[in-house]
N, C-alpha and C positions, 0 to 999 in steps of 0.2 A: 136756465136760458142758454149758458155757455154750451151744454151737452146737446142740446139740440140743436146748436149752430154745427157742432162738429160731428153731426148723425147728418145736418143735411146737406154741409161739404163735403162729406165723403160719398153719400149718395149721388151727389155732381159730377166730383171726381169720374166716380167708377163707370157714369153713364156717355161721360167723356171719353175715356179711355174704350170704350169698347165700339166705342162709335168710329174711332181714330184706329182699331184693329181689324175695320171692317171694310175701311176705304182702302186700301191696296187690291182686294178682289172685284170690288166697283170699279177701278180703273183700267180693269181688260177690257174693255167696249172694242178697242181699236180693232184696225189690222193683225192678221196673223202672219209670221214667217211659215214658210212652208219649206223644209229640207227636204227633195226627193234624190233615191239612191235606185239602180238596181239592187237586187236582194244574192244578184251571185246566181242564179239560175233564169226561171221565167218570171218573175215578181218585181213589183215595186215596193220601197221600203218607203214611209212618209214619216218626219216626225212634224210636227208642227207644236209652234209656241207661242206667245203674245209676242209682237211685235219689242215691246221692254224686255224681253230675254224670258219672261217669266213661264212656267209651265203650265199644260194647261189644266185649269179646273172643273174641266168640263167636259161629255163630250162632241163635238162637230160633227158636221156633214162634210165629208169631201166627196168630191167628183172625179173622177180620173177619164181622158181621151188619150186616144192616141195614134200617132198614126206609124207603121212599120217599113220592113220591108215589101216593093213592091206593090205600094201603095195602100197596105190591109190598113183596114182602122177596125178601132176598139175603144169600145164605150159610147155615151158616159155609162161610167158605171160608180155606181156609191160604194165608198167605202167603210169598214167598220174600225171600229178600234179593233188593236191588236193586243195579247194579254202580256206582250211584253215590258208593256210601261205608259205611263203617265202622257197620252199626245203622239202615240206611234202609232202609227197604221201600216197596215200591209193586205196589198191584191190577192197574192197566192199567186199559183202557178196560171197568169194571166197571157201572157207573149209568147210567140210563136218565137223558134230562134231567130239570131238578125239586130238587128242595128232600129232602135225605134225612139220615136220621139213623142216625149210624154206630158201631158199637161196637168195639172192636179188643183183645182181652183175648190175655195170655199167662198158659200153665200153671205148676204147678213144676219143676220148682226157683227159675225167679224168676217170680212171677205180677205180676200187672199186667194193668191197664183203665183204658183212656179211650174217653170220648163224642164224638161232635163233629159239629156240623149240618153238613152241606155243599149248596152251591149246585152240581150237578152241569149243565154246560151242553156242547150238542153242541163236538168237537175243530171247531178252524177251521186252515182249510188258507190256505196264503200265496196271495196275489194272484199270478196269471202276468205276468210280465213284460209291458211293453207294447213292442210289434212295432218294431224301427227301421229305418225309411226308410232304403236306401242309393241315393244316386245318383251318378252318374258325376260330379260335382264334389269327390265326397267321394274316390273312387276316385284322380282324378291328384292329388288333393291329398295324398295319402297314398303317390305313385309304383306303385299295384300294379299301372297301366294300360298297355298296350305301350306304348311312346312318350314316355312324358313320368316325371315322377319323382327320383329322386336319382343316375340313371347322366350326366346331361352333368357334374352338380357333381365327380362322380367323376374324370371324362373329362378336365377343368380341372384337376382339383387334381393327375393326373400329370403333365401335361403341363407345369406349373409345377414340379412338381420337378424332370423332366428340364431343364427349361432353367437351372433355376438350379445342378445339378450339374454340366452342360455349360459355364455359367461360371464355375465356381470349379476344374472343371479345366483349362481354355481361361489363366486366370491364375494358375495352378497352375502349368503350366509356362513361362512368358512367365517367372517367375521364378526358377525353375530353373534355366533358361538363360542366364540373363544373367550368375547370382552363378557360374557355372562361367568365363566368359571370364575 
């Protein structure tokens, strides 16, 4: 009787417990925070989180408007997740350059809006390398030149091994032969 009391309070326990590891994800219902950034070029960067700091488990629908220089507007336009991480979003190259002002609203079940000016400014591409000079000092400095290079070092360094194996066998046997007489 005892053992079946204590098969069917750990079967309580354990239904307990999993039930209590499952209510923290139930309680995103709320509000979302919505962080919006320029991206440094034509883009908006979005992270969004549960309104409790937590991240998100899922993923949303955002919306983005906006309106720019000279009155352009843009959007709405949905966004996707971005494979940067957990609750980031990103437009891509969206904005014209200019100074614009951006909205980013999510629906229900968790709704959420943020504002945020952005300086959108053309993407800049990296400088090309600068050209290097090779010249043929660099070439035998380096052995890649018929003739010269790391084959004499080569050439020296067997030719030292054979002689020193040639003399440790040479008095290799000089005493051999002696400690036999």
């Amino acid at each position: 009787m005892t053992r079946i009391r204590a098969v069917f309070t750990a079967v309580v326990v354990g239904l307990v417990l999993a039930l209590l590891s499952t209510a923290p994800a139930a309680a995103h219902t709320g509000k979302l925070k919505l962080e919006v950034a320029g991206d440094g070029a034509e883009g908006v960067t979005i992270q969004a989180t549960y309104s409790d700091g937590h991240r998100l488990d899922k993923p949303v629908r955002l919306v983005l408007t906006g309106t720019g220089p000279d009155g352009q507007r843009i959007g709405p336009v949905q966004l996707e997740p971005a494979p940067e991480g957990q609750g980031f979003y990103s437009s891509g190259p969206l904005l014209s350059p200019g100074k614009w002002r951006v909205t980013v609203t999510a629906p229900a079940p968790n709704p959420g809006k943020a504002t945020a000016d952005i300086q959108a400014k053309v993407a800049q591409t990296a400088p090309a390398p600068a050209p290097v000079a090779v010249t043929a000092d660099t070439n035998r400095a380096s052995g890649s030149e018929a003739g010269g290079g790391w084959w004499p070092i080569a050439a020296a360094g067997l030719v030292l091994t054979a002689a020193a194996m040639g003399v440790a066998m040479l008095f290799g046997r000089r005493r051999t032969g002696t400690q036999n007489d």
